[in-house]
C-alpha positions in Angstrom: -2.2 -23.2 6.1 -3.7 -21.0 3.6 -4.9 -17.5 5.2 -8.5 -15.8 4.2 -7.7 -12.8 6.2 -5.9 -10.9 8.4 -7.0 -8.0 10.8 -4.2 -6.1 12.2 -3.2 -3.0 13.9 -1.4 -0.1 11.7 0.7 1.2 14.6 2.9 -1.7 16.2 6.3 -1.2 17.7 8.8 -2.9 15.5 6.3 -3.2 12.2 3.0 -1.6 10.7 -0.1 -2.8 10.1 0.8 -1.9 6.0 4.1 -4.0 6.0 1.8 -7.0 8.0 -0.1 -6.7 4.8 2.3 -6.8 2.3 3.9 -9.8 3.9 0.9 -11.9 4.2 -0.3 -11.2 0.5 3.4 -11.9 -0.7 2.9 -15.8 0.5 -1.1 -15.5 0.0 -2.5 -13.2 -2.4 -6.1 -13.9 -2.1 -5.9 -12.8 1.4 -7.9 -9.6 2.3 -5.7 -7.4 4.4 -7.7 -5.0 7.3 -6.5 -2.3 9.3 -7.4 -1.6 12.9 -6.6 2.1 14.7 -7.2 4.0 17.4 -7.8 7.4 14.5 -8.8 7.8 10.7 -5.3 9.8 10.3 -3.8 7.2 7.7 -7.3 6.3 5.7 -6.5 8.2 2.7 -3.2 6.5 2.8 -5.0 3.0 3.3 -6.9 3.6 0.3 -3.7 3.6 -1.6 -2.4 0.4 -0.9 -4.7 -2.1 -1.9 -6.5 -2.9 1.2 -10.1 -4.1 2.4 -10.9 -2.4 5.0 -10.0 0.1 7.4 -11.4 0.2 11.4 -11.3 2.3 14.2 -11.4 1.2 17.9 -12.7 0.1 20.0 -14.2 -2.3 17.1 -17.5 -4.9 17.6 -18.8 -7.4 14.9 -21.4 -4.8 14.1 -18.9 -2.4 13.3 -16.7 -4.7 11.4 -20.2 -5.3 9.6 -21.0 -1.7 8.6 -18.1 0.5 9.5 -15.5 0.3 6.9 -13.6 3.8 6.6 -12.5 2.3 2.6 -15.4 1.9 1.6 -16.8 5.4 2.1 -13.9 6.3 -0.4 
């Protein structure tokens, strides 16, 4: 099935939310990659890898709306 997005956590036990990414844009590259955290510590480093959007937690659709750390970049 072809993917529009995927919204995942940077810190995971046995992968991060960076190599979730990269995986998913390997087999779809369209796909728009976000990052979810519990801190802003690795936004600068987001920025750097190509993705859409960055979010802290706890998250709500109005923040998904208006609260994207990359875009304030």
């Amino acid at each position: 099935h072809p993917v529009d997005a995927v919204y995942t956590y940077l810190r995971m036990p046995r992968i991060s939310g960076f190599d979730v990414a990269r995986l998913v844009r390997k087999v779809h590259p369209q796909a728009k990659a976000y990052l979810i955290d519990y801190s802003d510590k690795y936004v600068s480093n987001a920025a750097g890898k190509d993705l859409d959007g960055y979010y802290l937690t706890p998250i709500s659709a109005d923040a998904l709306r208006q609260q994207n750390l990359l875009a304030a970049l």
